[in-house]
mmCIF file of the N, C-alpha and C atoms, coordinates in Angstrom:
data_MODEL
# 
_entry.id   MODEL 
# 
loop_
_atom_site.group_PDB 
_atom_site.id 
_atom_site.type_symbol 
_atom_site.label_atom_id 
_atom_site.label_alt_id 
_atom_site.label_comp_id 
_atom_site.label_asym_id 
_atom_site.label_entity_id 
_atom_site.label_seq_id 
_atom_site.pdbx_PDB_ins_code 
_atom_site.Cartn_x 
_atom_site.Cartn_y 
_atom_site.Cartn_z 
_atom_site.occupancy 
_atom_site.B_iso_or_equiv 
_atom_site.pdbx_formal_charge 
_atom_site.auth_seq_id 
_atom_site.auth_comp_id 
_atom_site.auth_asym_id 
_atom_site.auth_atom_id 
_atom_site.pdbx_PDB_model_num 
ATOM 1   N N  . UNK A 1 1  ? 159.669 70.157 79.645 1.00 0.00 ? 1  UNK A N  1 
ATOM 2   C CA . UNK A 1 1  ? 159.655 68.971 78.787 1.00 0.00 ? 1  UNK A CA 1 
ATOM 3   C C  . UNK A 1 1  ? 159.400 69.393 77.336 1.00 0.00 ? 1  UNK A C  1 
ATOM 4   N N  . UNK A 1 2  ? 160.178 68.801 76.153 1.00 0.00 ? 2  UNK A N  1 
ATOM 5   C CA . UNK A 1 2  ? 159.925 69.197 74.759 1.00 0.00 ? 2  UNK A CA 1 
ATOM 6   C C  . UNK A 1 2  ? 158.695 68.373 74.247 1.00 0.00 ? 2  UNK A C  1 
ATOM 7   N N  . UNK A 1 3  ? 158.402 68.719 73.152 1.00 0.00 ? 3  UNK A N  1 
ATOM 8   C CA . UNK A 1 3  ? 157.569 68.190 72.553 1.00 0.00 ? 3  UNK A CA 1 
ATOM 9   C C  . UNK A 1 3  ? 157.631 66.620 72.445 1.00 0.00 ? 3  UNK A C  1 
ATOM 10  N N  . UNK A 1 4  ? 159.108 66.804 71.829 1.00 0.00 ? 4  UNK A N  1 
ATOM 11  C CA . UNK A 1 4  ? 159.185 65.256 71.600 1.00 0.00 ? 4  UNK A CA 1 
ATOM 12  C C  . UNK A 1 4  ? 158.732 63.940 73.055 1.00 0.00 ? 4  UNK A C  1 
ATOM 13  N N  . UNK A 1 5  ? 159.370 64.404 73.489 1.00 0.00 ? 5  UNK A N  1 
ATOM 14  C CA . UNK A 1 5  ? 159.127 63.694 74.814 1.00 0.00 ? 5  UNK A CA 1 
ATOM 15  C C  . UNK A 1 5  ? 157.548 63.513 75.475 1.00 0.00 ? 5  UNK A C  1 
ATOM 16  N N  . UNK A 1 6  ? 156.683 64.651 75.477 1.00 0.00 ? 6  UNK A N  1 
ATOM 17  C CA . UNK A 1 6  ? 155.613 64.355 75.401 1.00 0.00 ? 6  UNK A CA 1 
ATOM 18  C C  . UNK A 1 6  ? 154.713 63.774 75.025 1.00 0.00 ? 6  UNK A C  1 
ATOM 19  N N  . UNK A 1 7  ? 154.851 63.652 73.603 1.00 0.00 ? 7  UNK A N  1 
ATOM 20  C CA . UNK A 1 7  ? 154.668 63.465 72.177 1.00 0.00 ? 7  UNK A CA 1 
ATOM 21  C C  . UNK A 1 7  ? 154.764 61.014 72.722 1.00 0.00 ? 7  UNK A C  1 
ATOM 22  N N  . UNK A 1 8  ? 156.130 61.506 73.391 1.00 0.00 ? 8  UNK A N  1 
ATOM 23  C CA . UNK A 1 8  ? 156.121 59.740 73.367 1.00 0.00 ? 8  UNK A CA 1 
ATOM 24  C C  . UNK A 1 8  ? 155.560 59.297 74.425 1.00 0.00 ? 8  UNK A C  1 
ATOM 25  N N  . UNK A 1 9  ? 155.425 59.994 75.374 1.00 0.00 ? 9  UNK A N  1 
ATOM 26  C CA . UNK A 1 9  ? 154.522 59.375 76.522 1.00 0.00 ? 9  UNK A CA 1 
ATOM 27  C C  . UNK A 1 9  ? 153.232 59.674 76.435 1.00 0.00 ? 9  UNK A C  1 
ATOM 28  N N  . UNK A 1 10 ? 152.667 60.374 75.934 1.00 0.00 ? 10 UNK A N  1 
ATOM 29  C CA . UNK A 1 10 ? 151.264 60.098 75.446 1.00 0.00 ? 10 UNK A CA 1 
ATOM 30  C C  . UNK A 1 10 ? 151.102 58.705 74.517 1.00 0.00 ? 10 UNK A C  1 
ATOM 31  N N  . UNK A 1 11 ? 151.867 58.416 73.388 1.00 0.00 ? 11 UNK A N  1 
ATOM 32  C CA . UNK A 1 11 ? 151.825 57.085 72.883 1.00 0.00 ? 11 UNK A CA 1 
ATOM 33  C C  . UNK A 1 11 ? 151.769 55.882 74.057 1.00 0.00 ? 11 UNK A C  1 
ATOM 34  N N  . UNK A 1 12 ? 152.778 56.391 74.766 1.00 0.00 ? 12 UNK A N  1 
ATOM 35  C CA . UNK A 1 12 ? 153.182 55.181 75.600 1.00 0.00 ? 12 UNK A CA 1 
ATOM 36  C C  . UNK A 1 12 ? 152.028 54.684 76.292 1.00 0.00 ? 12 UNK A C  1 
ATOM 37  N N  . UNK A 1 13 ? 151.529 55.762 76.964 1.00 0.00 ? 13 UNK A N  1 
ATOM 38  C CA . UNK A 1 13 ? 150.317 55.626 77.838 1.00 0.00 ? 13 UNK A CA 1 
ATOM 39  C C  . UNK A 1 13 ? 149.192 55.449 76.929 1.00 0.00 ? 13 UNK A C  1 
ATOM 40  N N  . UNK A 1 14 ? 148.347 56.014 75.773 1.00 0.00 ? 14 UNK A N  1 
ATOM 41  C CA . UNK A 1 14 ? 147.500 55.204 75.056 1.00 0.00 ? 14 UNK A CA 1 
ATOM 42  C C  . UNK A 1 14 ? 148.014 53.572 74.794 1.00 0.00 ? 14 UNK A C  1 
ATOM 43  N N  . UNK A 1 15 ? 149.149 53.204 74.629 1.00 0.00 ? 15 UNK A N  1 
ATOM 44  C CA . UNK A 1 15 ? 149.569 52.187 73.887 1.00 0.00 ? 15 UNK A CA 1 
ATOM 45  C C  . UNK A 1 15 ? 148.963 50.850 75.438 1.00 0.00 ? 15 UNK A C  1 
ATOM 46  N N  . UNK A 1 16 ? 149.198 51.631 76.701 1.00 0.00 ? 16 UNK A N  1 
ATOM 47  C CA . UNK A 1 16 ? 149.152 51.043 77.233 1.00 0.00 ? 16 UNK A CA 1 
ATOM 48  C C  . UNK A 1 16 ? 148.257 50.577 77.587 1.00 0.00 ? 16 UNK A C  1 
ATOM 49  N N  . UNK A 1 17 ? 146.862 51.839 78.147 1.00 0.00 ? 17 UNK A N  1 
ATOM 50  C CA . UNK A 1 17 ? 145.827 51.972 78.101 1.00 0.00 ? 17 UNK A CA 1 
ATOM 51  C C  . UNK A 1 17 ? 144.443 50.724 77.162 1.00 0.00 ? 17 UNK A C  1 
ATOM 52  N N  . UNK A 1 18 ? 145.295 50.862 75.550 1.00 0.00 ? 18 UNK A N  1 
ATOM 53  C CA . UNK A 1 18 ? 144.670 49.646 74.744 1.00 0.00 ? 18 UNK A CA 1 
ATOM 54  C C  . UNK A 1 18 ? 145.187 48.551 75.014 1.00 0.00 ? 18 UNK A C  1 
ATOM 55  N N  . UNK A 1 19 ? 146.403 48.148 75.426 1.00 0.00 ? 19 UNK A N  1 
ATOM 56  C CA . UNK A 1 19 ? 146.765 46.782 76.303 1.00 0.00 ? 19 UNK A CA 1 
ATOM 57  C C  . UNK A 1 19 ? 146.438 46.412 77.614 1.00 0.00 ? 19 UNK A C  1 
ATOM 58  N N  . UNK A 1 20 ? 145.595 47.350 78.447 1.00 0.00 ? 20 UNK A N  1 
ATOM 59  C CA . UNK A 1 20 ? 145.182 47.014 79.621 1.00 0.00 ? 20 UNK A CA 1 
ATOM 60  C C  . UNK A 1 20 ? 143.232 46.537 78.810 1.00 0.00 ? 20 UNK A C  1 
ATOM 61  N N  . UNK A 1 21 ? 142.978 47.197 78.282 1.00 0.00 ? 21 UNK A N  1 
ATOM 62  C CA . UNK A 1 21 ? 141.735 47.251 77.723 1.00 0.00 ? 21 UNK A CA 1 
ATOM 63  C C  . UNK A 1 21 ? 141.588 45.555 77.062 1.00 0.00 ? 21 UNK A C  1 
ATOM 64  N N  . UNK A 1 22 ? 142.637 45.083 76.078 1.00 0.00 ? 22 UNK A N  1 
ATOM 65  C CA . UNK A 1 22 ? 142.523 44.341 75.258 1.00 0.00 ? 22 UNK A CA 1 
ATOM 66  C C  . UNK A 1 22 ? 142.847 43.124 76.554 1.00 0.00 ? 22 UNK A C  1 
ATOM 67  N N  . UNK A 1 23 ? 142.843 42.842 77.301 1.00 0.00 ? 23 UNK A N  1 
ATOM 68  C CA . UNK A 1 23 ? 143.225 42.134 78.841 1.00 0.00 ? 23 UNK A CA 1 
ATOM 69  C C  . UNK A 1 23 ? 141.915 42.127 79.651 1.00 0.00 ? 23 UNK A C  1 
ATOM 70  N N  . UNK A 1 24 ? 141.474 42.800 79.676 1.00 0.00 ? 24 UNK A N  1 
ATOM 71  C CA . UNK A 1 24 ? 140.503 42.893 80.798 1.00 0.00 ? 24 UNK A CA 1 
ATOM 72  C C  . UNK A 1 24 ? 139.210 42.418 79.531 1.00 0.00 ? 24 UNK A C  1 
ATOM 73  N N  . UNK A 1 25 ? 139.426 42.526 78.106 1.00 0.00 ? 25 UNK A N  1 
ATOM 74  C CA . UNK A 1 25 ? 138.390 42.227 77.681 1.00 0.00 ? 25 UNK A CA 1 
ATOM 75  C C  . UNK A 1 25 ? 138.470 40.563 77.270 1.00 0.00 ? 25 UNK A C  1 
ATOM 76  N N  . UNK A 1 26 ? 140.043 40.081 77.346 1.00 0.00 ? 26 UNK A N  1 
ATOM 77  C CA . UNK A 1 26 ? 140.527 38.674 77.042 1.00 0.00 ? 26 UNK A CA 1 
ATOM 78  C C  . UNK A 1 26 ? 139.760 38.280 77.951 1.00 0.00 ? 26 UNK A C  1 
ATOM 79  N N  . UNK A 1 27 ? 140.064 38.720 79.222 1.00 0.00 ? 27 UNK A N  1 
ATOM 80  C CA . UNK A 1 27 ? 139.636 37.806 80.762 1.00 0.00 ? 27 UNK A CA 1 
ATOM 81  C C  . UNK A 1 27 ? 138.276 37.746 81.491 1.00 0.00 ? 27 UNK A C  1 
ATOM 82  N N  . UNK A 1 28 ? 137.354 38.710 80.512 1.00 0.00 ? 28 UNK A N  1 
ATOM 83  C CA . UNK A 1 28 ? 136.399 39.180 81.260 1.00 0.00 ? 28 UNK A CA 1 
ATOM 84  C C  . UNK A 1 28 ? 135.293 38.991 79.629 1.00 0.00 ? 28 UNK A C  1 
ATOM 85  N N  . UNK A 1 29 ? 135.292 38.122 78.681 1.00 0.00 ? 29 UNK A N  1 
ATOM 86  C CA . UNK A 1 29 ? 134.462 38.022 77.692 1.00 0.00 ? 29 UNK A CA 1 
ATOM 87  C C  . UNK A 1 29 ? 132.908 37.889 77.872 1.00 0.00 ? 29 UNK A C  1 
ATOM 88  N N  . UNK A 1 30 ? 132.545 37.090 78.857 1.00 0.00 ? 30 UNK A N  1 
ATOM 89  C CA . UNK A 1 30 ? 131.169 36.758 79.704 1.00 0.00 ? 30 UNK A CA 1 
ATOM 90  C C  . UNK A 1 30 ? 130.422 38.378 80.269 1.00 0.00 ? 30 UNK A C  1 
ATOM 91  N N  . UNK A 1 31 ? 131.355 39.274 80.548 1.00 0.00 ? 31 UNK A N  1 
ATOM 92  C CA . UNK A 1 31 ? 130.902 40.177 81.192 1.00 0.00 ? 31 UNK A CA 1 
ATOM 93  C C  . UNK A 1 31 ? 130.669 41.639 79.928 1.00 0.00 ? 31 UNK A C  1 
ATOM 94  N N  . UNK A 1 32 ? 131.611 41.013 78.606 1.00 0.00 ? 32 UNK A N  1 
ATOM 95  C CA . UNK A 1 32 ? 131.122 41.966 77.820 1.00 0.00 ? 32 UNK A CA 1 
ATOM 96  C C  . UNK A 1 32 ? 129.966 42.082 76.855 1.00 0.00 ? 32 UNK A C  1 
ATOM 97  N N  . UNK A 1 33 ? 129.838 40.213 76.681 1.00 0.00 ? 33 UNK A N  1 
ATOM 98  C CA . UNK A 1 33 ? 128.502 39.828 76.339 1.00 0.00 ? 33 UNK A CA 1 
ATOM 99  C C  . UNK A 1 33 ? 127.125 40.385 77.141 1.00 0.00 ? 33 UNK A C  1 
ATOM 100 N N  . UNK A 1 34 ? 127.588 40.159 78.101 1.00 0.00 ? 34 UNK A N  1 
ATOM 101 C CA . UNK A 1 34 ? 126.201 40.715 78.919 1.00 0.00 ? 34 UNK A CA 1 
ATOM 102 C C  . UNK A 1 34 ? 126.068 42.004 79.147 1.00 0.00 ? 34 UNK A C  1 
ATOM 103 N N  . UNK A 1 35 ? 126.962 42.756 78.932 1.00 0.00 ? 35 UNK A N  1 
ATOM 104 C CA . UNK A 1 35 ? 126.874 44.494 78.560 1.00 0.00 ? 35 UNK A CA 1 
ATOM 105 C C  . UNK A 1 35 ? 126.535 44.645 77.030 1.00 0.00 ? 35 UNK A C  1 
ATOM 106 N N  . UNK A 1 36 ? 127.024 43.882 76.150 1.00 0.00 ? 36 UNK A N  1 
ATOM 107 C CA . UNK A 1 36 ? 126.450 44.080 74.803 1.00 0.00 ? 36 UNK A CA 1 
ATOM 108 C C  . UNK A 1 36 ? 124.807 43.463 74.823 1.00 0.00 ? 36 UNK A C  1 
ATOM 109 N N  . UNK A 1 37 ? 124.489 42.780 75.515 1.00 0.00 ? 37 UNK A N  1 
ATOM 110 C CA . UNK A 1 37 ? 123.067 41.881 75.509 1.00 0.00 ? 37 UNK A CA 1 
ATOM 111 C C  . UNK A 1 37 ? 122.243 43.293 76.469 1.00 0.00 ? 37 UNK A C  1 
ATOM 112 N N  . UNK A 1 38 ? 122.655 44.090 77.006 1.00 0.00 ? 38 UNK A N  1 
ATOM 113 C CA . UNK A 1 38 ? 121.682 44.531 77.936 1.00 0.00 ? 38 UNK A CA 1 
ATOM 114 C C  . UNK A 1 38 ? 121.735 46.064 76.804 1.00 0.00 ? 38 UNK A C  1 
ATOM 115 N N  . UNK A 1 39 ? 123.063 46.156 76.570 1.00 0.00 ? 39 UNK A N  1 
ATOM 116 C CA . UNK A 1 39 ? 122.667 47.421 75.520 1.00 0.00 ? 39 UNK A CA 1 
ATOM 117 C C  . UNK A 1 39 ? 121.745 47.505 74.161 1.00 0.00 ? 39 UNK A C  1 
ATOM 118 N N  . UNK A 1 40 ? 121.611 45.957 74.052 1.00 0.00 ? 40 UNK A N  1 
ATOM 119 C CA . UNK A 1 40 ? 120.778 45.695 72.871 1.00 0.00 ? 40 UNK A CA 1 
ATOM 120 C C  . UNK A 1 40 ? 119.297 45.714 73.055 1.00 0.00 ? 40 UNK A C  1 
ATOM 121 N N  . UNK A 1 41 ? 119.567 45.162 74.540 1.00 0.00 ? 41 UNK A N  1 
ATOM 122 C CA . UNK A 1 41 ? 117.702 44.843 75.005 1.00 0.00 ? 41 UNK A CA 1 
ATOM 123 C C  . UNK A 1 41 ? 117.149 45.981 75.337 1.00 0.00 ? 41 UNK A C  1 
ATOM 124 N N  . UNK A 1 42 ? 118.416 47.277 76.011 1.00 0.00 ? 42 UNK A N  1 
ATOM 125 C CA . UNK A 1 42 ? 117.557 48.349 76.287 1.00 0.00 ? 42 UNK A CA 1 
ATOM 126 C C  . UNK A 1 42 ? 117.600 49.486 75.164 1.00 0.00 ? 42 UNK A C  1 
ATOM 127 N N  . UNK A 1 43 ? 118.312 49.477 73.644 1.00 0.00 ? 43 UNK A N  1 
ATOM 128 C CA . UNK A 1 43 ? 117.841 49.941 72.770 1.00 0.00 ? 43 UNK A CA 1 
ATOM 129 C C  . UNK A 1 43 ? 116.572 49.298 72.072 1.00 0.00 ? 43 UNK A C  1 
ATOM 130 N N  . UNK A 1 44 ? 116.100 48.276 71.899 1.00 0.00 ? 44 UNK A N  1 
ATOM 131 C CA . UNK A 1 44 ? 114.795 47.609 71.823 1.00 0.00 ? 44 UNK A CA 1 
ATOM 132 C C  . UNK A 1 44 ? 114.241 48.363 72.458 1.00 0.00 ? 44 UNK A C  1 
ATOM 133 N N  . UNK A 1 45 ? 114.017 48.102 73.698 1.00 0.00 ? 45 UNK A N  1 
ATOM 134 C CA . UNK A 1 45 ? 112.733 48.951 74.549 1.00 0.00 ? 45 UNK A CA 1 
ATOM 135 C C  . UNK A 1 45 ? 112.671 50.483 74.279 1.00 0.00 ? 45 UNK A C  1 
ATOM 136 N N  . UNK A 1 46 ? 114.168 51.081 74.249 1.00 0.00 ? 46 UNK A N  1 
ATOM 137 C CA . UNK A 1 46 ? 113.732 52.461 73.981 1.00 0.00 ? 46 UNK A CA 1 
ATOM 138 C C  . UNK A 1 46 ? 112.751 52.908 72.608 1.00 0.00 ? 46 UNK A C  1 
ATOM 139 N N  . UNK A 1 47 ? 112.991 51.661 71.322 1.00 0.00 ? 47 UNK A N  1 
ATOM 140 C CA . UNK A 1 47 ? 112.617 52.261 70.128 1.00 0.00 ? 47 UNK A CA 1 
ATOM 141 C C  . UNK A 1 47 ? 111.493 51.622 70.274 1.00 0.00 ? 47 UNK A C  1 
ATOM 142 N N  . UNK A 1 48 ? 110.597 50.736 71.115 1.00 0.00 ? 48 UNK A N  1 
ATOM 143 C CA . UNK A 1 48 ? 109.599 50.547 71.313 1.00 0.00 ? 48 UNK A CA 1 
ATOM 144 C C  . UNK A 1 48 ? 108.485 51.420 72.301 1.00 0.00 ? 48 UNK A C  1 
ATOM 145 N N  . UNK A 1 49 ? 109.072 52.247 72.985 1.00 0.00 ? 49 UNK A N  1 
ATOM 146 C CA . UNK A 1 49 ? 108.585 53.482 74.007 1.00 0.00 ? 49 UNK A CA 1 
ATOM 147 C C  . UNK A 1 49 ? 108.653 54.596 72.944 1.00 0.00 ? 49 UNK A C  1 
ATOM 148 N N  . UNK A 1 50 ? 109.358 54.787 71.743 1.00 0.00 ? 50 UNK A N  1 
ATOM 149 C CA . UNK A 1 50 ? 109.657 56.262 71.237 1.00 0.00 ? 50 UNK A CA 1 
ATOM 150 C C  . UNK A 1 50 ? 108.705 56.167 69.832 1.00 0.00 ? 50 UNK A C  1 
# 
């Protein structure tokens, strides 16, 4: 396989990769809140232990 060709399926597959991402984060907003809420609460506690 040449470069070129490589070259486009790596795009392809990142390209896709951020469209599966940008989907699962459309459909699933509740679940990223509560991963951003727990990453917040447990950097709190860490800088309160350190």
């Amino acid at each position: 396989m040449d470069d070129r060709a490589r070259e486009f399926l790596k795009n392809l597959l990142h390209q896709a990769i951020h469209a599966g991402v940008w989907q699962m984060m459309w459909r699933l907003p509740t679940l990223w809140l509560v991963v951003a809420l727990g990453l917040m609460i447990a950097a709190v506690v860490y800088w309160q232990l350190y």
